[in-house]
Backbone and ligand atoms as CSV (ligand in chain L), in Angstrom:
chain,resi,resn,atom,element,x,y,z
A,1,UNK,N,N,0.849,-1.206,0.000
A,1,UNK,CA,C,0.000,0.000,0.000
A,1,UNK,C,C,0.872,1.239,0.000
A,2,UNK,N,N,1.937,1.481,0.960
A,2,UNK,CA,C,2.758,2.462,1.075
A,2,UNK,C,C,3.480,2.598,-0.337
A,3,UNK,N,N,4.003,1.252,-0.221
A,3,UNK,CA,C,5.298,1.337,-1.890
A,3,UNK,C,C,4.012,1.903,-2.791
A,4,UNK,N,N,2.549,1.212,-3.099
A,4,UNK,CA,C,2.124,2.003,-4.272
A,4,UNK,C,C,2.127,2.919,-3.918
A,5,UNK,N,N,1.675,4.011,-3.062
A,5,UNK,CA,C,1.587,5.186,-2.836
A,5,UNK,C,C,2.796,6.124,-3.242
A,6,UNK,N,N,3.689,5.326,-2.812
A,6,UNK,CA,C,4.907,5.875,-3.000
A,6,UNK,C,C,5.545,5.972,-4.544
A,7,UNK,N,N,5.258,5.177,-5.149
A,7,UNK,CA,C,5.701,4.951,-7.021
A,7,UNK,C,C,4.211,6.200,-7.017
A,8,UNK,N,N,3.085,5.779,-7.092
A,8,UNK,CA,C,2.659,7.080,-7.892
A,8,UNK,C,C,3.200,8.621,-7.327
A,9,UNK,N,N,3.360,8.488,-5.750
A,9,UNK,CA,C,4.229,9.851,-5.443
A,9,UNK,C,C,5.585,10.243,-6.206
A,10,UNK,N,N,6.283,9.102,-6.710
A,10,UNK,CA,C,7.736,9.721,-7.508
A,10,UNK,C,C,7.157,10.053,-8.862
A,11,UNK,N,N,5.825,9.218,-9.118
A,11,UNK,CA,C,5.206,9.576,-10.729
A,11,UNK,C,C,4.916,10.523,-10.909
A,12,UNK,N,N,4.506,11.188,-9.903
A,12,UNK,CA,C,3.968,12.602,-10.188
A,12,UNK,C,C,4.626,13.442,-10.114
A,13,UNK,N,N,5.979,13.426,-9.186
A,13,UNK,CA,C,6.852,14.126,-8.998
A,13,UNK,C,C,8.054,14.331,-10.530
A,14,UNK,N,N,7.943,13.255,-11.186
A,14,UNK,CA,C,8.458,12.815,-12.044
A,14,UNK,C,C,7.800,13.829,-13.095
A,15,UNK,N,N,6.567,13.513,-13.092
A,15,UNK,CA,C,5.638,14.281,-14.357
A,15,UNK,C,C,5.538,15.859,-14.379
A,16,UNK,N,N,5.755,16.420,-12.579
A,16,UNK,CA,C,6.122,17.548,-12.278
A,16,UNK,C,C,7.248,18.165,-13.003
A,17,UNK,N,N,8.076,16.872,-12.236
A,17,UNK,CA,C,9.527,17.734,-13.353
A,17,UNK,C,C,9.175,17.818,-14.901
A,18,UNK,N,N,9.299,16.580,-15.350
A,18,UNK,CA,C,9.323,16.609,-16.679
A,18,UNK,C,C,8.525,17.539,-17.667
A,19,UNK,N,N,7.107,17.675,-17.117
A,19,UNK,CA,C,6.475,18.770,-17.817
A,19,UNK,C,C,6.704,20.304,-17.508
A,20,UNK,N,N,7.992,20.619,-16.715
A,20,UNK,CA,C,8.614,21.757,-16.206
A,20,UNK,C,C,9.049,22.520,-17.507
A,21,UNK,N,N,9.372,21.276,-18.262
A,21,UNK,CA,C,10.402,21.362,-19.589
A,21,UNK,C,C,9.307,21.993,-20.723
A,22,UNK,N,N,8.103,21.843,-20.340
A,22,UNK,CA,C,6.985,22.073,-22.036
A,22,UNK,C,C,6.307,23.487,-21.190
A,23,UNK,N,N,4.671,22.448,-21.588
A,23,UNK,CA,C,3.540,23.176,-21.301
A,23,UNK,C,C,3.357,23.498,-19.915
A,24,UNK,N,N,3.944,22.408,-18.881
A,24,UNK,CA,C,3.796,22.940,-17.785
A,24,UNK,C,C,4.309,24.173,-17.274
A,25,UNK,N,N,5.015,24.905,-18.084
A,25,UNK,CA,C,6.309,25.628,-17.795
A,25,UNK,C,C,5.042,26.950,-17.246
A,26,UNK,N,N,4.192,26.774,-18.057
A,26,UNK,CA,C,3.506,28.024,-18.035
A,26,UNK,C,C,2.932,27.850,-16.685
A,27,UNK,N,N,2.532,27.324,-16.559
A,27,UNK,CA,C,1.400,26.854,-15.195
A,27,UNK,C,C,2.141,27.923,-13.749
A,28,UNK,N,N,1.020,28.047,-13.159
A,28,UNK,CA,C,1.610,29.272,-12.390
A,28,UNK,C,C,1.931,28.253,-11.520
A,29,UNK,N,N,3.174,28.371,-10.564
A,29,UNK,CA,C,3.745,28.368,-9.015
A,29,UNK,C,C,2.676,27.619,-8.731
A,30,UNK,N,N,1.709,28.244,-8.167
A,30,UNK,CA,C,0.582,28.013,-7.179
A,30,UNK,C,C,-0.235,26.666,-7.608
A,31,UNK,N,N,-0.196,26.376,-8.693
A,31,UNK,CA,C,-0.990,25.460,-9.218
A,31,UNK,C,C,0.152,23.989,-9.077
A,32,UNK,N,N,1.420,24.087,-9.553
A,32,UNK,CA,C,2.146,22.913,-8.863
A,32,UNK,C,C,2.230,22.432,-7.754
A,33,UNK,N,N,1.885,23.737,-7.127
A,33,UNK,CA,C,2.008,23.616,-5.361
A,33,UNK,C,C,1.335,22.266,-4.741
A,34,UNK,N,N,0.275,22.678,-5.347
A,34,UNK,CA,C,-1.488,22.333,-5.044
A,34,UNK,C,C,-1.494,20.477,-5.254
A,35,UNK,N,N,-0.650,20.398,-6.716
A,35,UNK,CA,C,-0.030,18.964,-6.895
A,35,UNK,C,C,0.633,18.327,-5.966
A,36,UNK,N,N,1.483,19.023,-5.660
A,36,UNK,CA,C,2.767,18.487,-4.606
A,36,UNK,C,C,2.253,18.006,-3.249
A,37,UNK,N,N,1.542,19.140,-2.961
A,37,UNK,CA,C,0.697,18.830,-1.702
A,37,UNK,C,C,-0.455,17.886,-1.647
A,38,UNK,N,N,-1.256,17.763,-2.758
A,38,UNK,CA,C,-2.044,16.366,-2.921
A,38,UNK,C,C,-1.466,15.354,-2.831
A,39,UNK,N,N,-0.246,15.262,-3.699
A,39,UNK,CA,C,0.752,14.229,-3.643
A,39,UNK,C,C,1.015,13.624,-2.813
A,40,UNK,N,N,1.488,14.570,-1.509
A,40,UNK,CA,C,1.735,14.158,-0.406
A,40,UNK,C,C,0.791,13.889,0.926
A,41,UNK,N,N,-0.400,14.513,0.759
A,41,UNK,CA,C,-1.728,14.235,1.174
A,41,UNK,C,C,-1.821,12.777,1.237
A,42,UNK,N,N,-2.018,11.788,-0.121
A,42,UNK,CA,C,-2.296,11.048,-0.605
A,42,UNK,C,C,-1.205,10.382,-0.123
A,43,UNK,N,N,0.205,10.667,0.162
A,43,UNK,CA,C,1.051,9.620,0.709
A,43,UNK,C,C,0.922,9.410,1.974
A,44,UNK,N,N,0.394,10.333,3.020
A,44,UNK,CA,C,0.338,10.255,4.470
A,44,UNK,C,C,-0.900,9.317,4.928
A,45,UNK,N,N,-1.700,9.796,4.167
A,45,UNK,CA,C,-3.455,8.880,4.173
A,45,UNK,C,C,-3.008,7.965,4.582
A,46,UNK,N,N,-2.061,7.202,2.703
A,46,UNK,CA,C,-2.558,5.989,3.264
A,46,UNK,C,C,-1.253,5.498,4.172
A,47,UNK,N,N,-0.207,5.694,4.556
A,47,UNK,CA,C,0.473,5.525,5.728
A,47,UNK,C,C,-0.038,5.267,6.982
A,48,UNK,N,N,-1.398,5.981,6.960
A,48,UNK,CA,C,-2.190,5.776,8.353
A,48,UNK,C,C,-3.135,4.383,8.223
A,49,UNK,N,N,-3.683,4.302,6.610
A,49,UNK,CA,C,-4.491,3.301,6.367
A,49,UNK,C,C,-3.775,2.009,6.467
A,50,UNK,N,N,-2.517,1.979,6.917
A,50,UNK,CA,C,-1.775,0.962,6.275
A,50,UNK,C,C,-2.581,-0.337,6.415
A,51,UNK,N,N,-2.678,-0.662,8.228
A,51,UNK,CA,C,-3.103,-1.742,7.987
A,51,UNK,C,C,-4.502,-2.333,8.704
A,52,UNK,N,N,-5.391,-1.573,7.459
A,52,UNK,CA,C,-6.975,-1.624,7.515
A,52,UNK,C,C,-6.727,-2.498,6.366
A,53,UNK,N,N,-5.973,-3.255,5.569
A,53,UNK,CA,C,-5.988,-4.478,4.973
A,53,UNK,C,C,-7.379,-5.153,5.408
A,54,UNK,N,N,-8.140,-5.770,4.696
A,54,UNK,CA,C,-9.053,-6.374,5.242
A,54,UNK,C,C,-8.696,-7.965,4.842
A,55,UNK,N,N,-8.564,-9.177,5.943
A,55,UNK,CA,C,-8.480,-10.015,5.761
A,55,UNK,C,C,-9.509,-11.450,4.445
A,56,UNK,N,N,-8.995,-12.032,3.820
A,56,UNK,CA,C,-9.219,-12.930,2.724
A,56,UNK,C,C,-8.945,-14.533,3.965
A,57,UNK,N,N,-10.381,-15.172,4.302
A,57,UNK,CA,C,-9.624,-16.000,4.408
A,57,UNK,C,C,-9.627,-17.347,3.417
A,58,UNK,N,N,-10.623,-16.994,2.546
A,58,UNK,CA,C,-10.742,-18.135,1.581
A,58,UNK,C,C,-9.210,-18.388,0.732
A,59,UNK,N,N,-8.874,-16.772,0.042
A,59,UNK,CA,C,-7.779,-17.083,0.093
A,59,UNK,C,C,-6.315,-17.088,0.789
A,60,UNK,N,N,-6.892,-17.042,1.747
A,60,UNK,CA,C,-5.267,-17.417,2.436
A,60,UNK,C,C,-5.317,-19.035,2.504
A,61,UNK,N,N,-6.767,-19.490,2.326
A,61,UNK,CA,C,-6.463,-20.724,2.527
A,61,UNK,C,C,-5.598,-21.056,1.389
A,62,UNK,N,N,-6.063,-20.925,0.168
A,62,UNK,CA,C,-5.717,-21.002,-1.553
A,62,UNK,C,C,-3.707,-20.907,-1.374
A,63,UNK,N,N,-3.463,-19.743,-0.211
A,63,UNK,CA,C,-1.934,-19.229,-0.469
A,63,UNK,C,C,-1.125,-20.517,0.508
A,64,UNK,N,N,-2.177,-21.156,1.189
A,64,UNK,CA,C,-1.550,-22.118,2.326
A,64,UNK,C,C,-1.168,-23.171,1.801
A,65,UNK,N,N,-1.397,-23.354,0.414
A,65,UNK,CA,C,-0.909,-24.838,0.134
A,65,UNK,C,C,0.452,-24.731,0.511
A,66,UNK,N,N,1.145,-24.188,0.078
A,66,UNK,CA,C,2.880,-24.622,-0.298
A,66,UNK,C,C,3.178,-24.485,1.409
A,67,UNK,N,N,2.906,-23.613,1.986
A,67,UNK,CA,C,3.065,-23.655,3.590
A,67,UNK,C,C,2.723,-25.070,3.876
A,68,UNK,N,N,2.002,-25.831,3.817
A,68,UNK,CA,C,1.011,-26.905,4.866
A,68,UNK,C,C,1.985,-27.833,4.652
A,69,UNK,N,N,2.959,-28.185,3.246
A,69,UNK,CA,C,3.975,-28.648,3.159
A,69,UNK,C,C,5.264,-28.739,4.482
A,70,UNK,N,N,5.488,-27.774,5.365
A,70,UNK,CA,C,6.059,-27.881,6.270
A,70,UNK,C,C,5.239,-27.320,7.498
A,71,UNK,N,N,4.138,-26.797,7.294
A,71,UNK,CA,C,3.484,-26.514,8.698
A,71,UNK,C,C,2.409,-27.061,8.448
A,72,UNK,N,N,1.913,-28.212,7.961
A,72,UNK,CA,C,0.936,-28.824,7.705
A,72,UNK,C,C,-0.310,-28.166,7.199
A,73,UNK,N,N,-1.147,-29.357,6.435
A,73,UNK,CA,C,-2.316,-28.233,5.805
A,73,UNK,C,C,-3.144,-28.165,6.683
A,74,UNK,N,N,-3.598,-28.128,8.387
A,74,UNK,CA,C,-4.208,-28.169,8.873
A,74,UNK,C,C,-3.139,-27.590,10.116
A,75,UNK,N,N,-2.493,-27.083,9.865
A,75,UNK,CA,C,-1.774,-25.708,10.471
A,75,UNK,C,C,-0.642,-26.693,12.161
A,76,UNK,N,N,-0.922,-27.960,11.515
A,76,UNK,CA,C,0.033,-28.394,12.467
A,76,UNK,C,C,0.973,-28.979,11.518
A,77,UNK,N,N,2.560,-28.995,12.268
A,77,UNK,CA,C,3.249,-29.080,12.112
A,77,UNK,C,C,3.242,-30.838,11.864
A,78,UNK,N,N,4.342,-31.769,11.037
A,78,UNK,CA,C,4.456,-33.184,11.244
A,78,UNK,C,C,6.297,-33.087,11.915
A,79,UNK,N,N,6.836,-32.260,11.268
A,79,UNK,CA,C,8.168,-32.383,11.392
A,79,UNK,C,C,8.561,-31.589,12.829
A,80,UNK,N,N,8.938,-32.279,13.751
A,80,UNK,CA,C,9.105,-31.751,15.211
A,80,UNK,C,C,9.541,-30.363,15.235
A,81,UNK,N,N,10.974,-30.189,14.752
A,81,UNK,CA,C,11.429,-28.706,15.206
A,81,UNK,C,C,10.671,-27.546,14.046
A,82,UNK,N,N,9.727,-28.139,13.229
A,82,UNK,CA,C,8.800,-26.565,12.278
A,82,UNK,C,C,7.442,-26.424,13.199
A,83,UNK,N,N,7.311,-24.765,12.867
A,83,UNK,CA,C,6.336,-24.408,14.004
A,83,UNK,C,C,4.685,-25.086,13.997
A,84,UNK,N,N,4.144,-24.892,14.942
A,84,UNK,CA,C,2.195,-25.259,14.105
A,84,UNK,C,C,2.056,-23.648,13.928
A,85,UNK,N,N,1.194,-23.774,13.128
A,85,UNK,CA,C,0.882,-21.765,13.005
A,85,UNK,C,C,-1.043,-22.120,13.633
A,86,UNK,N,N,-1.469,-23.204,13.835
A,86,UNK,CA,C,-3.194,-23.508,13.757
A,86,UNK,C,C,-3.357,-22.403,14.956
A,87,UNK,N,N,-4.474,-21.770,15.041
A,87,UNK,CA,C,-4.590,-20.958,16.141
A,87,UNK,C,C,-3.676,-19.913,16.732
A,88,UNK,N,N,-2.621,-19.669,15.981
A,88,UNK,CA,C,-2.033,-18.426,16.045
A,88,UNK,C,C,-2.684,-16.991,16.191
A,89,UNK,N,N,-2.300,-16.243,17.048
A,89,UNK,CA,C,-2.733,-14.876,16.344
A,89,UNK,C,C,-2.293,-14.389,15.992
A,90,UNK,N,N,-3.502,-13.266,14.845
A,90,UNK,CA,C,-3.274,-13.278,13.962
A,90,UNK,C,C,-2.087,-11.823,13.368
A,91,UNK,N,N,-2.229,-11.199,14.903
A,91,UNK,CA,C,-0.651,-10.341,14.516
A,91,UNK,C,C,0.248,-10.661,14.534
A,92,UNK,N,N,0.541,-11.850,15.779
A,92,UNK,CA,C,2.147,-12.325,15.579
A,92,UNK,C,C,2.446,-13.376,14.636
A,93,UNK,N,N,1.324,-13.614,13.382
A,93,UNK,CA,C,2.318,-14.671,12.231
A,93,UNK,C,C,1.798,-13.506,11.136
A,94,UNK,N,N,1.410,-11.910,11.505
A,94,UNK,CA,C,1.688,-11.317,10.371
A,94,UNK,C,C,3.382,-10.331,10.789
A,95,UNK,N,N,3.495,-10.119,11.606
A,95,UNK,CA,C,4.639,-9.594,12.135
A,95,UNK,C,C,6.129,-10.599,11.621
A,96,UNK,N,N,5.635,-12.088,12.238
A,96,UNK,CA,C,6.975,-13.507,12.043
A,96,UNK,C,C,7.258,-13.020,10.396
A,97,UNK,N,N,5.681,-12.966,9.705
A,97,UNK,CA,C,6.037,-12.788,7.771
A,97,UNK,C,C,6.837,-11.718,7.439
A,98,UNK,N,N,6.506,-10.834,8.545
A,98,UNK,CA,C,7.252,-9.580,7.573
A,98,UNK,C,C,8.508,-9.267,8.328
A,99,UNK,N,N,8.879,-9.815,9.406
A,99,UNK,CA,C,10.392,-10.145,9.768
A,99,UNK,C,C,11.162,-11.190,8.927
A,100,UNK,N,N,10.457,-12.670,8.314
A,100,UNK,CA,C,10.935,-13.164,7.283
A,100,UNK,C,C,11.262,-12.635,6.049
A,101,UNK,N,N,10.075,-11.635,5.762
A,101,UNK,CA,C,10.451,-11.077,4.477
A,101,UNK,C,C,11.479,-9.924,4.576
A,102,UNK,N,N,11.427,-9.068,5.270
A,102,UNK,CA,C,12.519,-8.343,4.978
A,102,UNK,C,C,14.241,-8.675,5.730
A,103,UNK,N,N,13.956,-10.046,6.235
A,103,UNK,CA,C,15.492,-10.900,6.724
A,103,UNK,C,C,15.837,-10.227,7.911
A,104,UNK,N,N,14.899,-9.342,8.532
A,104,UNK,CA,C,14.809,-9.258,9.920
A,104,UNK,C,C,14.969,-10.767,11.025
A,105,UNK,N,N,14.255,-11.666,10.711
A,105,UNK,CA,C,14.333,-12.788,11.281
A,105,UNK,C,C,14.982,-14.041,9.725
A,106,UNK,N,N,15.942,-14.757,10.159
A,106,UNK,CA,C,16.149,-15.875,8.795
A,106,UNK,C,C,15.851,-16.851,9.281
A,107,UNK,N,N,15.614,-17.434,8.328
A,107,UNK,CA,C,15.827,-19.057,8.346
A,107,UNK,C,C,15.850,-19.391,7.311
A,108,UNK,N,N,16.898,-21.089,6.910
A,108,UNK,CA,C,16.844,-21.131,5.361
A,108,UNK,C,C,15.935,-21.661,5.277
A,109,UNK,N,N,15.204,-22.241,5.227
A,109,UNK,CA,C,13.554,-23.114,5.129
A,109,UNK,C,C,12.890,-22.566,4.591
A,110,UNK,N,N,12.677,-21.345,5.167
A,110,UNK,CA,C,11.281,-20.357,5.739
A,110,UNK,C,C,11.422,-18.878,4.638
A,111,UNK,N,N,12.467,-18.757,5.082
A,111,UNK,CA,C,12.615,-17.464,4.350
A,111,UNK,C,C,12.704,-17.155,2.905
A,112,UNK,N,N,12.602,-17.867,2.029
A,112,UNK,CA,C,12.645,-18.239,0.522
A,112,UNK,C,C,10.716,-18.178,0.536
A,113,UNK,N,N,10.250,-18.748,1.178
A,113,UNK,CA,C,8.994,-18.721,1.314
A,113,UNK,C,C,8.037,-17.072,2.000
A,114,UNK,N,N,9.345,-16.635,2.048
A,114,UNK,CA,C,8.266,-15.250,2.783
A,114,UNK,C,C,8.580,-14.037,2.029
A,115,UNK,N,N,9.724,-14.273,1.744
A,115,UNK,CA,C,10.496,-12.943,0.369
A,115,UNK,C,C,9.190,-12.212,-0.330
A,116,UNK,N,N,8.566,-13.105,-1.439
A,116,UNK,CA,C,7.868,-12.556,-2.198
A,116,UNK,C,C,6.267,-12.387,-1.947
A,117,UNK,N,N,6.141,-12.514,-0.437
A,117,UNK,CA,C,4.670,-12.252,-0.177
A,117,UNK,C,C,4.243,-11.025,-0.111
A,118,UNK,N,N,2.981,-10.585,-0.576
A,118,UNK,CA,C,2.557,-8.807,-0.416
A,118,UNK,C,C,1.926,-8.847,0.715
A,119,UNK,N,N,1.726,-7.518,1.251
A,119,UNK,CA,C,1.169,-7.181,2.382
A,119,UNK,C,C,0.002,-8.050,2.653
A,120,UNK,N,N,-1.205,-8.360,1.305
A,120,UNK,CA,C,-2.310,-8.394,1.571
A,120,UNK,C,C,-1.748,-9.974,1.656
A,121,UNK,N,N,-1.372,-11.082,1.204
A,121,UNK,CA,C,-0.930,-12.173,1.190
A,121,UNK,C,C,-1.083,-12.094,2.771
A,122,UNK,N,N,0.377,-11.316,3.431
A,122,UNK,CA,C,0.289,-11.748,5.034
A,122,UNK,C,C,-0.831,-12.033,5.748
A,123,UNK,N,N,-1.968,-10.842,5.748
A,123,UNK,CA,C,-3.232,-10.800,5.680
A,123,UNK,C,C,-3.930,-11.968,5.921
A,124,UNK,N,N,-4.025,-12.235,5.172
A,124,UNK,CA,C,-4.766,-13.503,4.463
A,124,UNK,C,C,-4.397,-14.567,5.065
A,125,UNK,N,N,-2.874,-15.289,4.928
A,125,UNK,CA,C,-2.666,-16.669,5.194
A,125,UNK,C,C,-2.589,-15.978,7.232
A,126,UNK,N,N,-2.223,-15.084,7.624
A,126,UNK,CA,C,-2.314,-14.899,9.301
A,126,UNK,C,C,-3.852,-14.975,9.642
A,127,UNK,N,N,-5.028,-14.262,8.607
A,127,UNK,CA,C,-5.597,-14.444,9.644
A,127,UNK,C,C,-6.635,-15.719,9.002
A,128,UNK,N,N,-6.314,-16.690,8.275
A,128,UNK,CA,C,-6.439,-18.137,7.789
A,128,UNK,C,C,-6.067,-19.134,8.952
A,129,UNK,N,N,-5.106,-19.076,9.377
A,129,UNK,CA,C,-4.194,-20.009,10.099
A,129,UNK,C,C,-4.711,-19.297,11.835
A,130,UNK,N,N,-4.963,-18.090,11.802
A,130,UNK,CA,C,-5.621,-17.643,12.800
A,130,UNK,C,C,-6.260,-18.654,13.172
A,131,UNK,N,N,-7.816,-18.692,11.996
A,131,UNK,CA,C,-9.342,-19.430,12.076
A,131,UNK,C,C,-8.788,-20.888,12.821
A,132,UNK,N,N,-8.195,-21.260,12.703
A,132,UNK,CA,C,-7.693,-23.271,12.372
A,132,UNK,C,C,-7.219,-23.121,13.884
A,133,UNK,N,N,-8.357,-24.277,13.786
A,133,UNK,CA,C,-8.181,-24.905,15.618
A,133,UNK,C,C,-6.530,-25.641,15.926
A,134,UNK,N,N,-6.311,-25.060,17.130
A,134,UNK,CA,C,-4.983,-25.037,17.442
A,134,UNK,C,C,-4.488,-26.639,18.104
A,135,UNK,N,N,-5.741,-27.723,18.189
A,135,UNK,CA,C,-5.592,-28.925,18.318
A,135,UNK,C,C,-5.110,-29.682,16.851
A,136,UNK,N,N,-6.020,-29.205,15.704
A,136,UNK,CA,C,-5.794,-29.595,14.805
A,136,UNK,C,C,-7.013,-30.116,14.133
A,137,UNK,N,N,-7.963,-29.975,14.899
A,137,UNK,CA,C,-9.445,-30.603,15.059
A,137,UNK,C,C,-10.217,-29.567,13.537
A,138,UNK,N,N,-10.934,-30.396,12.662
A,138,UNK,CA,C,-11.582,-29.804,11.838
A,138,UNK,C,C,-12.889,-29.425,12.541
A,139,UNK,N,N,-13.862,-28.115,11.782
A,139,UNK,CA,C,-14.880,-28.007,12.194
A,139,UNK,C,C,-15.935,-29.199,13.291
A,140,UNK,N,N,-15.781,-30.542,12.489
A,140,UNK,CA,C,-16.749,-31.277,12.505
A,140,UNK,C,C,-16.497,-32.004,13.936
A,141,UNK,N,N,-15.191,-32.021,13.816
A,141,UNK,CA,C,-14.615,-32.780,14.824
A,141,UNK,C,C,-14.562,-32.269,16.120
A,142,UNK,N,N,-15.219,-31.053,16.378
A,142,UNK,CA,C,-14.725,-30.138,17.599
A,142,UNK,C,C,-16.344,-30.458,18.365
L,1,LIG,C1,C,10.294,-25.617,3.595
L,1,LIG,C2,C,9.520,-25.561,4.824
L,1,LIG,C3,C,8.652,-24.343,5.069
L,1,LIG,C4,C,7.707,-23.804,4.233
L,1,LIG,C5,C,7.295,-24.264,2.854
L,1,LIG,C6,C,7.130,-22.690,4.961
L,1,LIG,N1,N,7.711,-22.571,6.190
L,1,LIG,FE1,FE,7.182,-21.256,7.646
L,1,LIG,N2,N,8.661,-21.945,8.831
L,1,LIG,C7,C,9.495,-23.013,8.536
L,1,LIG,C8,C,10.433,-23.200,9.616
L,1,LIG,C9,C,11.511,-24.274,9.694
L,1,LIG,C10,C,10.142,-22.220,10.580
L,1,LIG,C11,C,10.864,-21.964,11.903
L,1,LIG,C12,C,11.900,-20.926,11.644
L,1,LIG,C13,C,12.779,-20.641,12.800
L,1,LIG,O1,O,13.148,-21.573,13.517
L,1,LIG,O2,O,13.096,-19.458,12.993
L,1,LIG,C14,C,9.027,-21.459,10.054
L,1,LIG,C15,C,8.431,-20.400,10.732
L,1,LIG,C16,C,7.272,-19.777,10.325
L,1,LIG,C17,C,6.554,-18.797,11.089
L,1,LIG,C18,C,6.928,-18.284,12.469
L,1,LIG,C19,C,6.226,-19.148,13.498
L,1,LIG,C20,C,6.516,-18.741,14.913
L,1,LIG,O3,O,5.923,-19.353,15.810
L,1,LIG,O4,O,7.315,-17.830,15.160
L,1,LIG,C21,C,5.481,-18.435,10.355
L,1,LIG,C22,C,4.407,-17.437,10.749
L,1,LIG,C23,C,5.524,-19.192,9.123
L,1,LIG,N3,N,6.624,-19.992,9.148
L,1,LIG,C24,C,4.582,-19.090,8.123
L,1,LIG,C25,C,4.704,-19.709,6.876
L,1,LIG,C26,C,3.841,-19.444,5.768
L,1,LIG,C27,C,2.647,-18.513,5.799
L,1,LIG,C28,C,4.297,-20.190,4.720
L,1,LIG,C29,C,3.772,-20.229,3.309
L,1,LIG,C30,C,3.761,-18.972,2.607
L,1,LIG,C31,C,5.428,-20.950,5.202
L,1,LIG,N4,N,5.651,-20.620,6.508
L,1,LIG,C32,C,6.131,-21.868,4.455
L,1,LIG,C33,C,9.439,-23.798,7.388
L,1,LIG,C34,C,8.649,-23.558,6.298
């Protein structure tokens, strides 16, 4: 959300300059201003909006396959020392993702797996793995 905000903020800044060179040339002061400051309006917003993300959990289930592979598809773990994520909450396995992704936290396992997730991804598979009973127990079974 920020990074887009941020590419259309250099776009415009970009288009600022560049049309400095033509037609914009004419444009009074006051009227670039007015740009610049929307610009940046529009970058602070959503800085605040950041994370009103609204959770997906159908698809986080969809993003959980390749996870369930080592944290099982039913959010428990088979292999002793990998974590269960079932019943997690749902800030601290969106926080664990984005310490994986930006190599704040490593691991070689794990971290190949968290690199290329987007914000809304985290979203999604945290508060997925949230839902999932922390026994391991499906709906039916509880
Ligand atoms: C190849 C195996 C593997 C895959 C695939 C994998 N992980 Fe992991 N994951 C690990 C291991 C191992 C750890 C423990 C890392 C450590 O010890 O720091 C871990 C840790 C985590 C943690 C932190 C748990 C905690 O309690 O701190 C989260 C959250 C997590 N993984 C989510 C995911 C998600 C979501 C995916 C899919 C996008 C995924 N993992 C895919 C192996 C894997």
């Amino acid at each position: 959300m920020i990074k887009n905000n941020l590419q259309m903020f250099t776009r415009g800044v970009k288009v600022l300059i560049k049309q400095d060179s033509g037609i914009a040339s004419k444009l009074p002061l006051r009227f670039k201003a007015k740009i610049f400051l929307l610009c940046l309006s529009m970058l602070s917003a959503s800085a605040c909006a950041d994370n009103k993300l609204t959770p997906n959990l159908e698809a986080g289930k969809q993003k959980s396959a390749i996870c369930g592979q080592c944290h099982g598809i039913d959010g428990i773990a088979i292999i002793p020392i990998y974590p269960n994520l079932a019943g997690q909450k749902q800030g601290y396995t969106e926080l664990q993702l984005m310490a994986f992704r930006s190599g704040q936290r490593i691991n070689a396992a794990m971290t190949p797996h968290a690199r290329n997730l987007t914000d809304q991804d985290i979203v999604d598979l945290a508060a997925y793995y949230a839902s999932l009973d922390p026994r391991g127990k499906t709906k039916d079974e509880k």
